[in-house]
C-alpha positions in Angstrom: 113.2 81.0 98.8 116.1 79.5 100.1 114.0 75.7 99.7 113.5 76.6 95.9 117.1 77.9 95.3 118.6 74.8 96.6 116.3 72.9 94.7 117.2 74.4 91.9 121.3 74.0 92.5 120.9 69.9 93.0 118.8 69.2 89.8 121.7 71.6 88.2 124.5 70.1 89.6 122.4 66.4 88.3 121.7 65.2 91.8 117.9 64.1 91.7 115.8 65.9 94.1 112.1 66.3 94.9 110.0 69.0 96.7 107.2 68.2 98.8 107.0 64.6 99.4 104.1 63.0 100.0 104.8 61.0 103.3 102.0 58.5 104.2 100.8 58.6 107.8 100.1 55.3 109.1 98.7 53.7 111.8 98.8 50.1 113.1 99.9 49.6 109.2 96.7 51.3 107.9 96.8 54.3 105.7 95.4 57.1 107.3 96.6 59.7 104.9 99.6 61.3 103.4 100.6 64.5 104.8 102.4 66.9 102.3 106.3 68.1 103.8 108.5 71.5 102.8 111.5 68.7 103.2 113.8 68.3 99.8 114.2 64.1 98.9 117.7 64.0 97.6 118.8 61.2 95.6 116.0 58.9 97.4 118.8 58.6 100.2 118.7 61.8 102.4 115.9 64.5 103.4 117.3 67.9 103.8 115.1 71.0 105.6 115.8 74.2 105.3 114.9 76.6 107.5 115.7 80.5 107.3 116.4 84.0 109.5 115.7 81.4 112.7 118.4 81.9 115.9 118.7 78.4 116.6 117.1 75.4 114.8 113.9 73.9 117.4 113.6 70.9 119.0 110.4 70.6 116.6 112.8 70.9 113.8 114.7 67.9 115.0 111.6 66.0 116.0 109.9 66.5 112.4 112.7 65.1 110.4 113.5 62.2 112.8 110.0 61.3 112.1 109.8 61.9 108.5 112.9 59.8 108.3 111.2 56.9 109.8 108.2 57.2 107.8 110.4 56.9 104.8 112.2 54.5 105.4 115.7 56.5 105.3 118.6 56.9 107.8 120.1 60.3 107.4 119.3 63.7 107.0 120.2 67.2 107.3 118.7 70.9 108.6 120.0 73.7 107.2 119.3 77.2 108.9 120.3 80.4 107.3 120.2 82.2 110.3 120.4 85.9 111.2 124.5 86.0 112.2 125.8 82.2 110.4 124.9 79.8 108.5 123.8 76.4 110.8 124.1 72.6 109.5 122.9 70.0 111.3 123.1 66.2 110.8 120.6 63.4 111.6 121.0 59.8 112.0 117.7 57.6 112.8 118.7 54.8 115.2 
């Protein structure tokens, strides 16, 4: 819900954004297939994930957007967790 919502604020506030991205899965520059993502693509710069009622964000978290950055050719992005006590905001560079 909380994916949906901020959806909904971006394309309101007029800053493009697109749910589920396809992200093509390569290998040694072949296609093997694109594999569907819960991430948010906003304004073609940034990939945002949002996670919900989690205590910490995972390592797999971190590890999935890093990738997806990568595979899409972007630098930064961000994971949002709406956790049980606070809100949590992490940011992420690729190298």
């Amino acid at each position: 819900m909380y994916r949906k919502l901020a959806a909904i604020e971006l394309v309101q506030n007029n800053i493009s954004c697109v749910s589920e991205i396809e992200v093509p899965a390569l290998w040694n520059g072949s296609l093997l297939a694109y594999h569907k993502t819960q991430h948010l693509l906003i304004g073609n710069n940034y990939l945002l994930h949002v996670r919900s009622l989690l205590e910490q964000v995972t390592n797999y978290d971190f590890t999935q957007t890093r990738t997806l950055l990568a595979a899409l050719g972007l630098k930064y992005g961000v994971i949002i967790n709406f956790g049980y006590q606070q809100v949590q905001i992490h940011g992420i560079k690729t190298k």
